[in-house]
C-alpha positions as YAML, in Angstrom:
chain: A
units: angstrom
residues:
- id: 1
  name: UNK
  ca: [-13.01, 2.38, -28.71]
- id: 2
  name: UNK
  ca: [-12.18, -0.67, -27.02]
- id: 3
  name: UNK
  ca: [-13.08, -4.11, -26.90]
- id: 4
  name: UNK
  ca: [-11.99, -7.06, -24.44]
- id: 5
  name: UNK
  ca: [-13.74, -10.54, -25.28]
- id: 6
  name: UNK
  ca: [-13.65, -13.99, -23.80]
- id: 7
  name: UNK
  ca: [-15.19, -16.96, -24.98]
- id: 8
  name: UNK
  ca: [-15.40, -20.80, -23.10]
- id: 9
  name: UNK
  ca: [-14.11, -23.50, -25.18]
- id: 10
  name: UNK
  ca: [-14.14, -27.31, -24.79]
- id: 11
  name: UNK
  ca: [-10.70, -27.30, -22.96]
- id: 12
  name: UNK
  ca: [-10.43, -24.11, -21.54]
- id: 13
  name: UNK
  ca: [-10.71, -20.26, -22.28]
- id: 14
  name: UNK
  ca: [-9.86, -17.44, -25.25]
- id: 15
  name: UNK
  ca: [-9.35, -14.21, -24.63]
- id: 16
  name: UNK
  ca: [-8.88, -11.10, -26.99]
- id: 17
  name: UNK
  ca: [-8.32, -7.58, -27.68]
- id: 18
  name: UNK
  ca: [-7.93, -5.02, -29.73]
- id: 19
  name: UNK
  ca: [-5.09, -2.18, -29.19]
- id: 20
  name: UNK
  ca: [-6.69, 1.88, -29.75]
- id: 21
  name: UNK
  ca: [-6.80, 3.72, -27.03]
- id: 22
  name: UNK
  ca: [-9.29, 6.58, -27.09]
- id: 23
  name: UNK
  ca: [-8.28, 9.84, -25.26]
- id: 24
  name: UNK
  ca: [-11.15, 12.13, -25.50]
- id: 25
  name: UNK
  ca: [-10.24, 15.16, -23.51]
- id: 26
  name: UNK
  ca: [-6.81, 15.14, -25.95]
- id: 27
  name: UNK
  ca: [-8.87, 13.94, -29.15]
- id: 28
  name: UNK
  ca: [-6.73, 11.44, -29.97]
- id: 29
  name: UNK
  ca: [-5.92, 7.45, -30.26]
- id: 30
  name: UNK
  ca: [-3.12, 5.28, -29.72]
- id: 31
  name: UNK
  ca: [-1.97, 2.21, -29.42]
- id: 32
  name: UNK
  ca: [-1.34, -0.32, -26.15]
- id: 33
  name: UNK
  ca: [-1.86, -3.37, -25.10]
- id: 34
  name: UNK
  ca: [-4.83, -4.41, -22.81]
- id: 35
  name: UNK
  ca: [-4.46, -8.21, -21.74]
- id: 36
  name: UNK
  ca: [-2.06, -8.97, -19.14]
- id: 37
  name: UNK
  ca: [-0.87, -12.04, -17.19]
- id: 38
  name: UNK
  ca: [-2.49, -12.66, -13.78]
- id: 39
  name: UNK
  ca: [-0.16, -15.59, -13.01]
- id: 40
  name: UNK
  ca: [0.50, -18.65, -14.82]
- id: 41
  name: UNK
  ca: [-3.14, -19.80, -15.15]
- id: 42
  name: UNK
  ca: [-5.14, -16.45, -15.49]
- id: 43
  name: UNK
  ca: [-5.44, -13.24, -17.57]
- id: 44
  name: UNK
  ca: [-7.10, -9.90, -17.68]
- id: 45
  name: UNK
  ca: [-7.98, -6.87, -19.69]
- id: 46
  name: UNK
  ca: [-9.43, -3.67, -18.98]
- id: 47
  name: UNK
  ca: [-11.91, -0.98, -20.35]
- id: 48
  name: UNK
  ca: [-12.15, 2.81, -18.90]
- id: 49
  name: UNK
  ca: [-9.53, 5.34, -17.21]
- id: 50
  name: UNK
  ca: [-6.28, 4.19, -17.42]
- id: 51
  name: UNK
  ca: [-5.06, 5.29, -14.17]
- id: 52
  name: UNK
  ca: [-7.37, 2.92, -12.70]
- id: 53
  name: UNK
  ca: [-6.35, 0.10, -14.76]
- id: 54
  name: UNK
  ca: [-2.62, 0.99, -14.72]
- id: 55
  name: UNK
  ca: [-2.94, 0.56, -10.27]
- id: 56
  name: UNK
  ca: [-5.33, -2.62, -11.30]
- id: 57
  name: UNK
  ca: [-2.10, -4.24, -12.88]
- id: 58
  name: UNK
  ca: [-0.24, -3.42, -10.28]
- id: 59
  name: UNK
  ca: [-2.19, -4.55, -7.58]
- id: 60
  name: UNK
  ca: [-3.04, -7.78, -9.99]
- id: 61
  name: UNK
  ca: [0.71, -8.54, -10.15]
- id: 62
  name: UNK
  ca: [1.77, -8.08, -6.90]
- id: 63
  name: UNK
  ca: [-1.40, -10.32, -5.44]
- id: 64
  name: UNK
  ca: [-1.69, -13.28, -8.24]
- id: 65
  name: UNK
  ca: [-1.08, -15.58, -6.03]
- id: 66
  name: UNK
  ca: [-3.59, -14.99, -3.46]
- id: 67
  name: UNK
  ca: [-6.33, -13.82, -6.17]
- id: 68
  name: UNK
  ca: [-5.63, -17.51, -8.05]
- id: 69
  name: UNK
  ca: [-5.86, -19.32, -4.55]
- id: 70
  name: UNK
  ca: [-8.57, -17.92, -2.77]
- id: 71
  name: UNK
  ca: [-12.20, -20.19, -2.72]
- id: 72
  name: UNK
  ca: [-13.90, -17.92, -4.46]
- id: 73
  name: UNK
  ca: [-11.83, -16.03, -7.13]
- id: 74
  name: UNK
  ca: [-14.55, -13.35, -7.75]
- id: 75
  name: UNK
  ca: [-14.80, -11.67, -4.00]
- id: 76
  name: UNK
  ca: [-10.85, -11.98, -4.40]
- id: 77
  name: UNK
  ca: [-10.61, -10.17, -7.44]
- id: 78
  name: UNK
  ca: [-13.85, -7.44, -5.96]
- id: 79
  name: UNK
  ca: [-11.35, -6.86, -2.79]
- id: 80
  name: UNK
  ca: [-8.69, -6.01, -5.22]
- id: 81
  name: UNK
  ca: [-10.50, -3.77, -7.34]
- id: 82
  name: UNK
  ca: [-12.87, -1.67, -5.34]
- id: 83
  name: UNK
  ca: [-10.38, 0.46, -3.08]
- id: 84
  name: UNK
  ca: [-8.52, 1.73, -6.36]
- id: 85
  name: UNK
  ca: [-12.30, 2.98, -7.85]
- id: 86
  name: UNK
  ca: [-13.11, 4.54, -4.73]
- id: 87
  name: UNK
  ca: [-10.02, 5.94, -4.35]
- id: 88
  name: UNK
  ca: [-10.03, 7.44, -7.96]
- id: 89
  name: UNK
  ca: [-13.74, 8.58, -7.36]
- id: 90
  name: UNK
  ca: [-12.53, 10.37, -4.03]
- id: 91
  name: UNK
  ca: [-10.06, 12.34, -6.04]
- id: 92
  name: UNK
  ca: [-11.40, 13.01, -9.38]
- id: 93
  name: UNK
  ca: [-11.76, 16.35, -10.20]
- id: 94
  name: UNK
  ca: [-15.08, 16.63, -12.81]
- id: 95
  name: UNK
  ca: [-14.79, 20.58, -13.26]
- id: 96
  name: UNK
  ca: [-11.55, 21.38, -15.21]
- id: 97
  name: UNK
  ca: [-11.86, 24.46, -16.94]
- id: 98
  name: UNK
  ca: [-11.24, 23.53, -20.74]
- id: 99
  name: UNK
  ca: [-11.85, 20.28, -20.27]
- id: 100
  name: UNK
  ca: [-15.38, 19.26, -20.32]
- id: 101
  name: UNK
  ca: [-15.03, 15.99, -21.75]
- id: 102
  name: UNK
  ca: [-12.42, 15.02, -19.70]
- id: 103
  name: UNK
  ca: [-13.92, 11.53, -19.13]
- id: 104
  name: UNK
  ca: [-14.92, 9.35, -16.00]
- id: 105
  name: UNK
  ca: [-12.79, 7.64, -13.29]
- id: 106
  name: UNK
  ca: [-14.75, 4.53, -14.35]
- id: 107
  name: UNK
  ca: [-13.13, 1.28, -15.24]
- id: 108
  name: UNK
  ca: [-14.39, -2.06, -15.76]
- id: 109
  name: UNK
  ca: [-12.39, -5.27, -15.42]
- id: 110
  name: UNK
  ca: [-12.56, -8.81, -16.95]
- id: 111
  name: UNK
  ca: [-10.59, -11.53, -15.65]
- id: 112
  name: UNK
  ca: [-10.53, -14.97, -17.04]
- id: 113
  name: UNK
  ca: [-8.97, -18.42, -16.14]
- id: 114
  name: UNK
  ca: [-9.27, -22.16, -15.89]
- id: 115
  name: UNK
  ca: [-9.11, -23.88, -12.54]
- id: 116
  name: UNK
  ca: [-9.82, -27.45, -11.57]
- id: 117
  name: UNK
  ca: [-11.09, -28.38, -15.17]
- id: 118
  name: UNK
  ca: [-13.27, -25.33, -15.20]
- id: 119
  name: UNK
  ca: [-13.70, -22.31, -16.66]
- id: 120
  name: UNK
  ca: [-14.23, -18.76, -15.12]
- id: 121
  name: UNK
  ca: [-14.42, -15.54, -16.64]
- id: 122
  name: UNK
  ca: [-15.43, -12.64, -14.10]
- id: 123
  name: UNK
  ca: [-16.40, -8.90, -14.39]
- id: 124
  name: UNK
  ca: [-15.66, -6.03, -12.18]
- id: 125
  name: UNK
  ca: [-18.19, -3.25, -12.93]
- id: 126
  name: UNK
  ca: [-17.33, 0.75, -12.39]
- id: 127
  name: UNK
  ca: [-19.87, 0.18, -9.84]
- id: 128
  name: UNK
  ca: [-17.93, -2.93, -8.00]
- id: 129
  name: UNK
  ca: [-20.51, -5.61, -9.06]
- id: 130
  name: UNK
  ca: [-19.00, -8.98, -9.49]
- id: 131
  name: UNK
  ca: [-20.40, -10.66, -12.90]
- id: 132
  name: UNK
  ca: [-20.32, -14.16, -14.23]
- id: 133
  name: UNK
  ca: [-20.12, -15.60, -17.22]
- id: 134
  name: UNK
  ca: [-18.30, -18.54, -17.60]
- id: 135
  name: UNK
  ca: [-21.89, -20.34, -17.71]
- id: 136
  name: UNK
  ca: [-22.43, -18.35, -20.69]
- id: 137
  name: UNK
  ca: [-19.84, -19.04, -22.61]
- id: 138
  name: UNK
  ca: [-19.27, -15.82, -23.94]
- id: 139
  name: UNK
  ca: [-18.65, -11.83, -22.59]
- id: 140
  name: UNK
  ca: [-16.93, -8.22, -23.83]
- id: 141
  name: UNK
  ca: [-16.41, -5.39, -22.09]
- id: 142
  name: UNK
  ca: [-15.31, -2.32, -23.82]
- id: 143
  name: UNK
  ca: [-17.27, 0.90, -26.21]
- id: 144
  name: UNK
  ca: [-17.10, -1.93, -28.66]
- id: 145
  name: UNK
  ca: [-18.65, -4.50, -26.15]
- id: 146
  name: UNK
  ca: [-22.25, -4.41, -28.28]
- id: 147
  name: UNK
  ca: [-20.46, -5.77, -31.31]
- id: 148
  name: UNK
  ca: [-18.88, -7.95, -30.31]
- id: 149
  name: UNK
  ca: [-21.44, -9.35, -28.75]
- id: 150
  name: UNK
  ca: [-23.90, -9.43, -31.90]
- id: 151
  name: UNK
  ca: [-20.55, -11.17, -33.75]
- id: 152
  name: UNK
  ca: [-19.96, -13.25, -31.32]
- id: 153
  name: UNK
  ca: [-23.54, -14.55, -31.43]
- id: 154
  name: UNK
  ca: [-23.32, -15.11, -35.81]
- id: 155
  name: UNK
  ca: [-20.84, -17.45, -34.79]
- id: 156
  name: UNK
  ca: [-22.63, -19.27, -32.25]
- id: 157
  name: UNK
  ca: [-23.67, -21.72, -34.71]
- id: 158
  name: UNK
  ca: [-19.83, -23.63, -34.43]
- id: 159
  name: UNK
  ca: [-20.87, -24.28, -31.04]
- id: 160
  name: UNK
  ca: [-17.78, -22.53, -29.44]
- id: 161
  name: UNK
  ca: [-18.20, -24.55, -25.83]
- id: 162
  name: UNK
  ca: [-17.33, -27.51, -27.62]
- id: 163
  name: UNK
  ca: [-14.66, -27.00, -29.71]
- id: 164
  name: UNK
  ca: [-10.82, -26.56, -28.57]
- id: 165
  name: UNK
  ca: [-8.93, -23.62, -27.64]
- id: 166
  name: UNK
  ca: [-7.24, -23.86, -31.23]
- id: 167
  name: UNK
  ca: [-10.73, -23.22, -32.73]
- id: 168
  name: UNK
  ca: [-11.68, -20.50, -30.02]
- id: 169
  name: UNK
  ca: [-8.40, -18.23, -31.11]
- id: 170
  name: UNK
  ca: [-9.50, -18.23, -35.03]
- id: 171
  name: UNK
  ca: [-13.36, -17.12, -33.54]
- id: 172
  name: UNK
  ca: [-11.97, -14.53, -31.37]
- id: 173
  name: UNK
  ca: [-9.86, -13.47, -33.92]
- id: 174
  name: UNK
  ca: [-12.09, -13.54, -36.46]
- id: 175
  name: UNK
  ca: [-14.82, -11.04, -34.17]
- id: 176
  name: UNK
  ca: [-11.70, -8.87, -33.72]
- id: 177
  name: UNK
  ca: [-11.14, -8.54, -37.52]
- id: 178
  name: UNK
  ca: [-14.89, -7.77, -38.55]
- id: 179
  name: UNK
  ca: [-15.06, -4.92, -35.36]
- id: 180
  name: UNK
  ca: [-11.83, -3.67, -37.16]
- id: 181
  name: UNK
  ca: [-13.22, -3.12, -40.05]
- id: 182
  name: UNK
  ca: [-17.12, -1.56, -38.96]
- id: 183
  name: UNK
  ca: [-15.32, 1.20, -36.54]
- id: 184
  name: UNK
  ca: [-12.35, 3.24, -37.29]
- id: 185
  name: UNK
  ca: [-11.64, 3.14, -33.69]
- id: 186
  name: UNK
  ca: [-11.00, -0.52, -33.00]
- id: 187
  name: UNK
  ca: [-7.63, -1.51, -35.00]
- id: 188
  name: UNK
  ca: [-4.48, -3.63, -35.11]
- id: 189
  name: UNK
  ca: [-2.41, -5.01, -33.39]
- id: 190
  name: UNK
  ca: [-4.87, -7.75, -31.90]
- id: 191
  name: UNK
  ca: [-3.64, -9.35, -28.99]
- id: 192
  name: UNK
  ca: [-4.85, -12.97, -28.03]
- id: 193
  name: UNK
  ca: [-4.28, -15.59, -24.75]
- id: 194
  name: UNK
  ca: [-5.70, -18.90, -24.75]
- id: 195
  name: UNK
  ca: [-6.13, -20.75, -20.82]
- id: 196
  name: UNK
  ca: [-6.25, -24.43, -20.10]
- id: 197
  name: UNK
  ca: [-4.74, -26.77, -18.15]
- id: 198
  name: UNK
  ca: [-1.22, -25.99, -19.03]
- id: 199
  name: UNK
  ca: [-1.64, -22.61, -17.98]
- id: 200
  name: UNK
  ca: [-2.28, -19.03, -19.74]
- id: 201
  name: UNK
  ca: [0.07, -18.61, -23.36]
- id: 202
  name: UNK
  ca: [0.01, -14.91, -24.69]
- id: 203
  name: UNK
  ca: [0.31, -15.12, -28.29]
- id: 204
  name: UNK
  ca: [3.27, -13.93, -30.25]
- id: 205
  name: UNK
  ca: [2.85, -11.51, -33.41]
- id: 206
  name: UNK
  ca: [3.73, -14.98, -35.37]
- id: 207
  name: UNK
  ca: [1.59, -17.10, -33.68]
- id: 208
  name: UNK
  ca: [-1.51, -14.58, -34.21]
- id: 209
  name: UNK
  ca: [-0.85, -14.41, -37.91]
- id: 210
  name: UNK
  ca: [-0.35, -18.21, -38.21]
- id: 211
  name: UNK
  ca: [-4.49, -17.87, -36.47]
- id: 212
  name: UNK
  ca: [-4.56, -15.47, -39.50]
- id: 213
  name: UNK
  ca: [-3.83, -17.91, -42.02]
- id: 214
  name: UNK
  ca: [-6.08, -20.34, -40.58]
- id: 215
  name: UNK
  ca: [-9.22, -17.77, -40.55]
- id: 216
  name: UNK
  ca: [-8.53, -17.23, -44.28]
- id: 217
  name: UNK
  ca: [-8.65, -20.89, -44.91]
- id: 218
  name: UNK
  ca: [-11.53, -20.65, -42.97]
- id: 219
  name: UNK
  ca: [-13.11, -17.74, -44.85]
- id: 220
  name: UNK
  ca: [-12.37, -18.98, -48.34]
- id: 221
  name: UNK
  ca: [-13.75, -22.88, -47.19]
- id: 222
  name: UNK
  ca: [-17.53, -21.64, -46.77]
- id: 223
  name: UNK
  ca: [-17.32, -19.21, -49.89]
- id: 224
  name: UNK
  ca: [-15.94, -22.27, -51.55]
- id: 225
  name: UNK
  ca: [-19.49, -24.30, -49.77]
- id: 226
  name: UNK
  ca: [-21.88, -21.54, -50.33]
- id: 227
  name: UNK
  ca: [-21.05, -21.90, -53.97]
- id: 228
  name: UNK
  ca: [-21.47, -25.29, -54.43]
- id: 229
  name: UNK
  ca: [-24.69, -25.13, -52.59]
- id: 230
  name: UNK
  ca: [-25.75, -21.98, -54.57]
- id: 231
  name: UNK
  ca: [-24.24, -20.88, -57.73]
...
């Protein structure tokens, strides 16, 4: 299973993900990491055949530039992303004796950034569709997409859109550690990158469990308020 989510914050944009990869025709998982760079001020992750999103990257890294600079990000990103799908649908070969659940060619891509004191968070569906959600405040892509999405709305009382990025990494974080533990396939390491005006910062394995720490203190602060309202 996997899960990509972004959320808007006050001063720019979170983004998160877990690390299982699911190979169904092989009936197995493993690990790798599915946010990458897209320049200095942008970052993306992926959900679906990893051929697509392994040309994706390298289309994305080779074209930053032009993608980050163009009036309107989302056609940039579409024009990017919609020759590799067809291309993959051209060639896919469905039948493969032995190998009924193979999977699909189909990818979908989320790309997230912050640009002239705004934030933008776009979606490339299988089918090419451009989505946005930056006006939202809140998207995931990914099997795990659903959940996140219903945990991402039981926090939607800390009004997210108006808190700083600091705050939006424990959230994220936090939705990645309760989709870790209600499916076996979503799992550790979590990988996080906060956006704002100094650019896009791809936490370290230190700075995520410093986050850690602070969801704890987070954690044990409303048991510690629940009881004093309760008990």
């Amino acid at each position: 299973m996997t899960v990509v989510l972004a959320t808007v914050c006050r001063d720019g944009v979170v983004l998160g993900s877990d690390s299982q990869i699911t190979d169904k025709g092989r009936g197995m998982t493993y690990p790798a990491e599915k946010l990458h760079p897209l320049g200095k001020s942008a970052a993306w992750g992926g959900s679906g055949a990893r051929s697509v999103l392994t040309d994706v990257k390298r289309r994305f890294n080779d074209n930053s530039a032009a993608i980050l600079e163009a009036p309107d990000i989302g056609r940039a990103v579409q024009e990017h992303v919609l020759p590799i799908l067809r291309h993959h649908y051209e060639t896919f070969i469905a039948d493969v004796p032995g190998e009924e659940d193979g999977g699909t060619p189909s990818a979908y891509v989320m790309v997230a950034g912050w640009r002239d004191g705004e934030p933008w968070i776009l979606e490339i569906t299988p089918s090419g569709m451009i989505g946005h959600y930056a006006d939202i405040g809140f998207h995931a892509i990914g099997s795990g997409a659903a959940m996140a999405q219903q945990a991402g709305s039981l926090l939607s009382h800390f009004h997210l859109t108006e808190r700083s990025v600091h705050f939006g990494c424990a959230a994220v974080l936090r939705v990645l550690q309760a989709l870790d533990l209600t499916s076996a396939s979503v799992g550790k390491p979590f990988s996080l990158c906060r956006i704002d005006a100094d650019g896009a910062h791809h936490l370290s394995e230190d700075e995520i469990e410093e986050v850690g720490d602070v969801v704890l203190r987070w954690e044990k602060a409303e048991q510690a308020i629940i009881a004093d309202l309760f008990d």
